[in-house]
NUMI-612954 format. One record per residue (C-alpha): x, y, z negated. Coordinates in steps of 0.2 Angstrom, whole numbers, plus 5000, padded with zeros to 4 digits. Example, Ala and Ser with C-alpha at 12.3 -4.5 7.8 and 13.67 -1.06 7.14 Angstrom:
! residues 2
506249784961506849954964
//
This chain:
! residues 314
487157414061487557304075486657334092485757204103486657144118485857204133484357084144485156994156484256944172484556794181484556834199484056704212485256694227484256774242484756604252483556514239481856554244480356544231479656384239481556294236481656344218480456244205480156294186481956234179482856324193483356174204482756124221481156044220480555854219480355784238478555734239478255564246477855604262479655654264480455534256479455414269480255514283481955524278482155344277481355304292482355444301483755354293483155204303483955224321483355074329481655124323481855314327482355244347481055104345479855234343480555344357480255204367478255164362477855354366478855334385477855144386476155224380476455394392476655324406475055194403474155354401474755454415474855294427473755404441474755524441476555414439476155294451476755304469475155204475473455194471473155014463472254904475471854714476471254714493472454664509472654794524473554784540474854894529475054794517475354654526476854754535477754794519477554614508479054534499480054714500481554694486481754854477482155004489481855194489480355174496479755044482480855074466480054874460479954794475478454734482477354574481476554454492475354524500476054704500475754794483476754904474477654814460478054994449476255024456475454884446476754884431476055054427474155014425474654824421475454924406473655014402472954844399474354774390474554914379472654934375472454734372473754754360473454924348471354854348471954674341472954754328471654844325470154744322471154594314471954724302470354784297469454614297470954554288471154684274469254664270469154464269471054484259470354634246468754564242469454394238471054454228469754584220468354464213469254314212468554134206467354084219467354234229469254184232469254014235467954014247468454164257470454074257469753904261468754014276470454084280471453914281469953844293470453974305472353944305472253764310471053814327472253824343472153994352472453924368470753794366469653954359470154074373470053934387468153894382467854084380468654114397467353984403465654064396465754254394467654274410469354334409468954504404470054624391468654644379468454454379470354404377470354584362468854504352469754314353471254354347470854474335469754334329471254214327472554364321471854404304472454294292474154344289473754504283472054434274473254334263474654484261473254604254472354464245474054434234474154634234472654654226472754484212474354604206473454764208471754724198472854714183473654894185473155024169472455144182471155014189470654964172470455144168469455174186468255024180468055104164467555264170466055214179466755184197465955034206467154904214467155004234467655144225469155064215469554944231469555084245470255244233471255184221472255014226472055034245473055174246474455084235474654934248474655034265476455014267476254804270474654844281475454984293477054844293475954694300474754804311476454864320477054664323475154624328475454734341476854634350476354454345474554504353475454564371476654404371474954294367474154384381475454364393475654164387473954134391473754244409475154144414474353974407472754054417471754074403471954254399471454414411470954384427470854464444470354614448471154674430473054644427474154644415476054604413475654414410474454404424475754494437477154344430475654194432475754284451477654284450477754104447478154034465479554174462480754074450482254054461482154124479482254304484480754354478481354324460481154504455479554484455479754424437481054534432480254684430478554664421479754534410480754684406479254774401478754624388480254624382480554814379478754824371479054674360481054744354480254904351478954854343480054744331481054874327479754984322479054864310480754854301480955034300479055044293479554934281481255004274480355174274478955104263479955014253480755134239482355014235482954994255484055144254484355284239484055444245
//
């Protein structure tokens, strides 16, 4: 009579902790969280970009406390004494005109800036995705008129509707916010409303419908969540095409005015600079444009490649 081999028991290597090891032995699948991180950490200009936002945003926030002045608008006997400074210890930017402190008035120029930008991708995202999902969820007449409402609104000049805004309610931030995020929707209403023609097809909607759920439910839990990627993407280049409209507009005169300031109202001041001494005067709220917008850019293309499954194998 032949005797049974003896129970062997696999034993785990003590470096491969419980959490590491799934059902068949093997590390477990990466969730999608991860997967989203790993290919934008793999993203370097994205990763700096991103670096760069945070220092942009930081400072904006802690300008009282950055600031080597107090922001003023006012002319002293002081400030008098110390206009058209070049850059110095004393004043890392220079000084202006009339006396102010150019880092001084990049800092809380940069509040403005920065907020204008984030609320206009903000409100046109979410007025965008609405007018796009309804119309690419309902189709027929629904669609046509809400994409007919859409092509009205691209043919109407920014420049015209913030002019005559500027002229009835003032140059004010919350004026130039609610203009162009008026005129910064459609793009995205157009993205989602394609989204959503190919998405109302999907098994899983067909079987959400089935089951009872009305259309809100189905457009916000079950095919919103499956087009964030291209919402998060265009939010991000709102951003920067909203500060460079703000600061094309200031320096047209149309866009914030006095006593509040942002970088395209300190160039509209810096105009008589172009060529003489006090040319730095435009350098360094240009260089804060241009930083925002690069960075900015570049966060959008990582966003993209990480949301996009195909960009990289992992």
């Amino acid at each position: 009579m032949t005797s049974l081999p003896p129970l062997q028991m696999e034993v785990v290597p003590p470096e491969l902790t419980p959490d590491l090891v799934d059902s068949t032995g093997g590390p477990p699948p990466r969730s999608q969280g991860r997967l989203f991180l790993r290919r934008f950490l793999h993203h370097k200009a994205a990763v700096a970009a991103t670096v760069v936002l945070l220092l942009l945003f930081a400072s904006a926030i802690f300008a009282p406390l950055l600031a080597p002045e107090t922001l003023t608008t006012s002319i002293t006997a002081e400030s008098i004494l110390n206009q058209n400074k070049p850059p110095s210890a004393e004043h890392w930017f220079g000084t202006d005109e009339i006396g102010r402190d150019q880092l001084t008035r990049i800092l809380y120029a940069g509040r403005v800036s920065l907020t204008l930008g984030l609320s206009v991708a903000l409100l046109s995202t979410m007025l965008g995705t609405a007018i796009g999902a309804v119309a690419g969820y309902f189709g027929g007449v629904v669609d046509q008129l809400l994409m007919r409402f859409t092509d009205l609104w691209l043919v109407i000049p920014s420049i015209v509707v913030l002019a005559l805004a500027q002229k009835r309610f003032g140059g004010r931030p919350l004026t130039v916010i609610l203009i162009l995020s008026f005129l910064f929707w459609q793009p995205i209403a157009r993205v989602v409303r394609g989204l959503f023609l190919s998405l109302k097809e999907k098994e899983y909607v067909e079987a959400a419908r089935a089951s009872g759920a009305s259309s809100l439910r189905v457009m916000v839990r079950h095919m919103l969540p499956n087009i964030v990627g291209p919402i998060l993407v265009n939010a991000t280049l709102v951003v920067g095409t909203a500060i460079v409209t703000e600061s094309t507009l200031s320096f047209l005169s149309f866009g914030i005015r006095p006593p509040d300031v942002s970088w395209g109202t300190m160039l509209f001041d810096a105009k008589t600079a172009v060529g003489n001494s006090n040319a730095y005067l435009i350098y360094f709220p240009g260089l804060a444009l241009l930083l925002t917008v690069l960075a900015v850019n570049f966060l959008g293309d990582g966003l993209r490649d990480a949301f996009d499954p195909q960009s990289q194998k992992h």
